[in-house]
C-alpha positions in Angstrom: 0.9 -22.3 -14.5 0.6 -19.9 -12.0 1.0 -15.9 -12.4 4.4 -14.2 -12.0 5.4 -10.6 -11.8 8.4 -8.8 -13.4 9.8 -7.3 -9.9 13.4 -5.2 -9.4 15.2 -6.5 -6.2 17.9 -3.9 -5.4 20.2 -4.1 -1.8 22.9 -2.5 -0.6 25.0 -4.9 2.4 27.7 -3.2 4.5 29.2 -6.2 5.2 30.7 -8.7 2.6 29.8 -12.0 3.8 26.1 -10.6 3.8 26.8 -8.8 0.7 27.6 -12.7 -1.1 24.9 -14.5 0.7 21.9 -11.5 -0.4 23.5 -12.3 -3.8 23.0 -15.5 -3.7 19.7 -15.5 -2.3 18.7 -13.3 -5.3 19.8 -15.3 -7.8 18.1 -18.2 -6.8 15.1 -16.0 -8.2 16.5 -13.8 -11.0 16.3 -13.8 -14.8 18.3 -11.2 -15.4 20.6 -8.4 -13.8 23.6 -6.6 -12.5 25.4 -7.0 -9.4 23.1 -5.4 -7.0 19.6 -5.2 -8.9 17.6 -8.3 -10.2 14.9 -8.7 -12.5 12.9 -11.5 -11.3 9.3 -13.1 -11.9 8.0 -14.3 -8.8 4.4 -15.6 -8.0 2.8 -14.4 -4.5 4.5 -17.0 -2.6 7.8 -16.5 -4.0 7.8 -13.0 -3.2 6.9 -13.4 0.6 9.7 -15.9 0.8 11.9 -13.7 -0.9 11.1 -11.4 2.0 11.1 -13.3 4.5 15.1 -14.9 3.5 16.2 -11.0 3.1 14.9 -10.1 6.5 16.4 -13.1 8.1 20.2 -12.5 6.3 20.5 -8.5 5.9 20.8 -6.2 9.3 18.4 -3.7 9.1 20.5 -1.2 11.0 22.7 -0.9 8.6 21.8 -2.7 5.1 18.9 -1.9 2.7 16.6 -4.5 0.2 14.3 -2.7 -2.1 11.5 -5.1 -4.2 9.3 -3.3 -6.3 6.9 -4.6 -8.7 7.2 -3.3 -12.1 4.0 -2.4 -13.9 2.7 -4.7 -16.5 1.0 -2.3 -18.6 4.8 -0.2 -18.8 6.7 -0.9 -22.3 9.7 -2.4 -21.5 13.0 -1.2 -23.2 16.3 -3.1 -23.0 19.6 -0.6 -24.0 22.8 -1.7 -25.5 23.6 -5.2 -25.3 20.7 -5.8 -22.9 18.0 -8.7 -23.5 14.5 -7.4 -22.1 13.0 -9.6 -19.1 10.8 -12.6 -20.3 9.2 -15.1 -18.1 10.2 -18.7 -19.1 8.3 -21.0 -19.6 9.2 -23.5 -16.6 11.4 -21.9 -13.9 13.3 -23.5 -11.4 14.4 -21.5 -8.0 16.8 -23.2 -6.0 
């Protein structure tokens, strides 16, 4: 099974057709989130696709996609009603 990352995808779209399709686009990879930020586990080639979609739907003049990695070795802690990040153990993106 090959290695995946806990990673926090965060945009902000002007425009709301853009705004549904980055949503979209994010889920496809997400296990978890709100509206605009995404907790997903993504392998190195899932990530540079990731990029790649982003760059291809959002306007860089005026919209914004943030991907950071998280670090592994950071405790996690899930507030409220929250469920903390877990990879699964198959995961389909699509």
């Amino acid at each position: 099974m090959p290695h995946r990352d806990l990673h926090l995808a965060c945009y902000d779209v002007a425009e709301p057709r853009r705004l549904s399709a980055a949503l979209k686009l994010a889920r496809r990879y997400a296990t978890g989130g709100q509206k605009s930020a995404h907790e997903l586990f993504l392998t190195c080639a899932e990530r540079e696709a990731l990029v790649t979609d982003m760059r291809a739907l959002l306007d860089a003049a005026t919209d914004r996609f943030l991907l950071l990695r998280l670090d592994p070795r950071s405790k996690l802690f899930a507030l409220g009603k929250a469920v903390a990040p877990a990879d699964p153990d198959y995961f389909y993106v699509g």
